[in-house]
N, C-alpha and C positions, 0 to 999 in steps of 0.2 A: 774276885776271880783273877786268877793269874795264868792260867794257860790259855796259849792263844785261840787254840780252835773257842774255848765256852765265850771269849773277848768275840770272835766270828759269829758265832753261831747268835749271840745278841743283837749284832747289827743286820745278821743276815733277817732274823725274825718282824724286826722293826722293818727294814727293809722290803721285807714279803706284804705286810700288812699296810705300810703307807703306797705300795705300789700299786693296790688293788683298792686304793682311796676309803679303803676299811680302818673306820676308829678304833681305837680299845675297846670299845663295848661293844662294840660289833663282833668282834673275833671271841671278845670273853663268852657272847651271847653263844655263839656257832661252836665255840672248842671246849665249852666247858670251864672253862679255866679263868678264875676270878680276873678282874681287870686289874688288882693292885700285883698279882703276881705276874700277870705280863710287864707292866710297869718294872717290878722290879726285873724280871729276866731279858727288858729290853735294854735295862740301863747297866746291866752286869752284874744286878748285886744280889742274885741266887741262881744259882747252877740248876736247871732244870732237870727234874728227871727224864729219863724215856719216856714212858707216860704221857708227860706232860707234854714232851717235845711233838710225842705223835699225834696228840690232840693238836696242837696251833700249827703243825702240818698238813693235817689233813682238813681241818677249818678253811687255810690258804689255799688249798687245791692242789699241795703237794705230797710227794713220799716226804716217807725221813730221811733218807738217802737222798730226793733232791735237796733237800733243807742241809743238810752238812754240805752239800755239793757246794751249794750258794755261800756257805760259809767259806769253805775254801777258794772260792773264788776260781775254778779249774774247770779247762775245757778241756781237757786231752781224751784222747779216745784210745790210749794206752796205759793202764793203772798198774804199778811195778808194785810189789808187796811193800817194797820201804817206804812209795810214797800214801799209800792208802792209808786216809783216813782211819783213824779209833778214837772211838769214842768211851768213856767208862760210866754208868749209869752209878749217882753217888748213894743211893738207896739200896740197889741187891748187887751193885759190884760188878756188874754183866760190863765185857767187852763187846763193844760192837764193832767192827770191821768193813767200811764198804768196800766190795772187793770190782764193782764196775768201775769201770772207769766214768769219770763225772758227769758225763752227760748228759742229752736228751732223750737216751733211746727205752723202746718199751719194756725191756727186762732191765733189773736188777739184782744184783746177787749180792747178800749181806750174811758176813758170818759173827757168829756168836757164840761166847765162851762165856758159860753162865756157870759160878761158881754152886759147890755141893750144897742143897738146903737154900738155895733162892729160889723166886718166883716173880716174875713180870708180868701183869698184866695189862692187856690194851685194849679198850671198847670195840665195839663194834664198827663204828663211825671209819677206825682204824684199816679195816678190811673192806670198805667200801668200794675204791675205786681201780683195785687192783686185784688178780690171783694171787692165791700164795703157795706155794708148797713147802712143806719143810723138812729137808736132810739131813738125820743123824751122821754127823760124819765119826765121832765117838762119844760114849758116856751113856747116860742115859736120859732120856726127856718122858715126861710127863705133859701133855698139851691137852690143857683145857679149852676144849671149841664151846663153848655156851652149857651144858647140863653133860655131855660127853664128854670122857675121859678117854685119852691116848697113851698107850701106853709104849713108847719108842727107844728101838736098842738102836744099836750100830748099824748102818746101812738103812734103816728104814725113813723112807719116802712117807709125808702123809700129803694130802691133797685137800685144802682145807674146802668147807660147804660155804653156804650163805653167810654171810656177815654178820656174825653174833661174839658178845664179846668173850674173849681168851685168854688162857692166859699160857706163860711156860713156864715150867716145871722142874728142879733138879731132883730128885730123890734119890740120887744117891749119893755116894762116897768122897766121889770124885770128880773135877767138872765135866760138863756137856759142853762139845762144840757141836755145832750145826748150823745149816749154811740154809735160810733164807730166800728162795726164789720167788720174788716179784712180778707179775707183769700187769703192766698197765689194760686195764677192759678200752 
């Protein structure tokens, strides 16, 4: 790994887990996530997907957006677009963007450019401890909430139910942004 944020985002994760005096097996146990691949994404030597990043996020009792936060290392309570974090998922190519600034507060607003013909999906686990809503801001989205299908243009708001697992959706041509609204229960 050679950029800095996935170098951060390694020690930030090792960091999260030794701070809550949680082993590897203990986190593999709670996020799903075998122990030899935390291992290796603690020592840098695989780039974690989303997916995966949101499991041993939400195992830690964090967003994914805290977990980048921690990687950056940043307290400001002013996020300028050129210093906001991106993230690129090395599996479906998605941009991820935290657009709050790094802090502690109950919303977070994350936008996403998910290229034509991708899909992310994230368990349940992932929608736990937080609302979520999600804004087409353009393209088209597809959001799978558990057996329901979403079918979202431009401009369209969804408000997601119970915590069942999801996934997002491009079908079509050309990529999807949308913009992610968090808030902490």
């Amino acid at each position: 790994m050679t950029d800095p944020l996935s170098v951060s985002l390694a020690a930030a994760v090792r960091e999260a887990r030794q701070d809550r005096g949680m082993s590897a097996g203990v986190l593999a146990e709670r996020s799903g996530v075998s122990r030899a691949m935390i291992g290796k994404i603690e020592r840098g030597e695989a780039q974690p997907t989303a997916v995966l990043l949101s499991r041993l996020a939400t195992a830690l009792g964090l967003t994914l957006s805290e977990l980048i936060a921690r990687a950056e290392g940043d307290d400001r309570r002013l996020a300028r677009r050129e210093d906001q974090p991106t993230w690129q998922d090395p599996v479906t190519g998605y941009v991820r963007r935290a657009v709050s600034p790094p802090g502690h507060g109950a919303t977070e607003l994350v936008e996403i450019d998910l290229p034509p013909g991708a899909k992310a999906g994230f368990p349940a686990s992932s929608y736990a401890f937080a609302d979520h809503q999600v804004w087409v801001l353009s393209g088209q989205l597809r959001f799978h909430e558990g057996e329901v299908v979403h079918e979202l243009a431009e401009g369209d708001c969804l408000q997601l139910g119970r915590p069942v697992d999801c996934a997002y959706e491009n079908p079509g041509m050309r990529p999807c942004r949308y913009l992610v609204v968090l808030t902490k229960r």
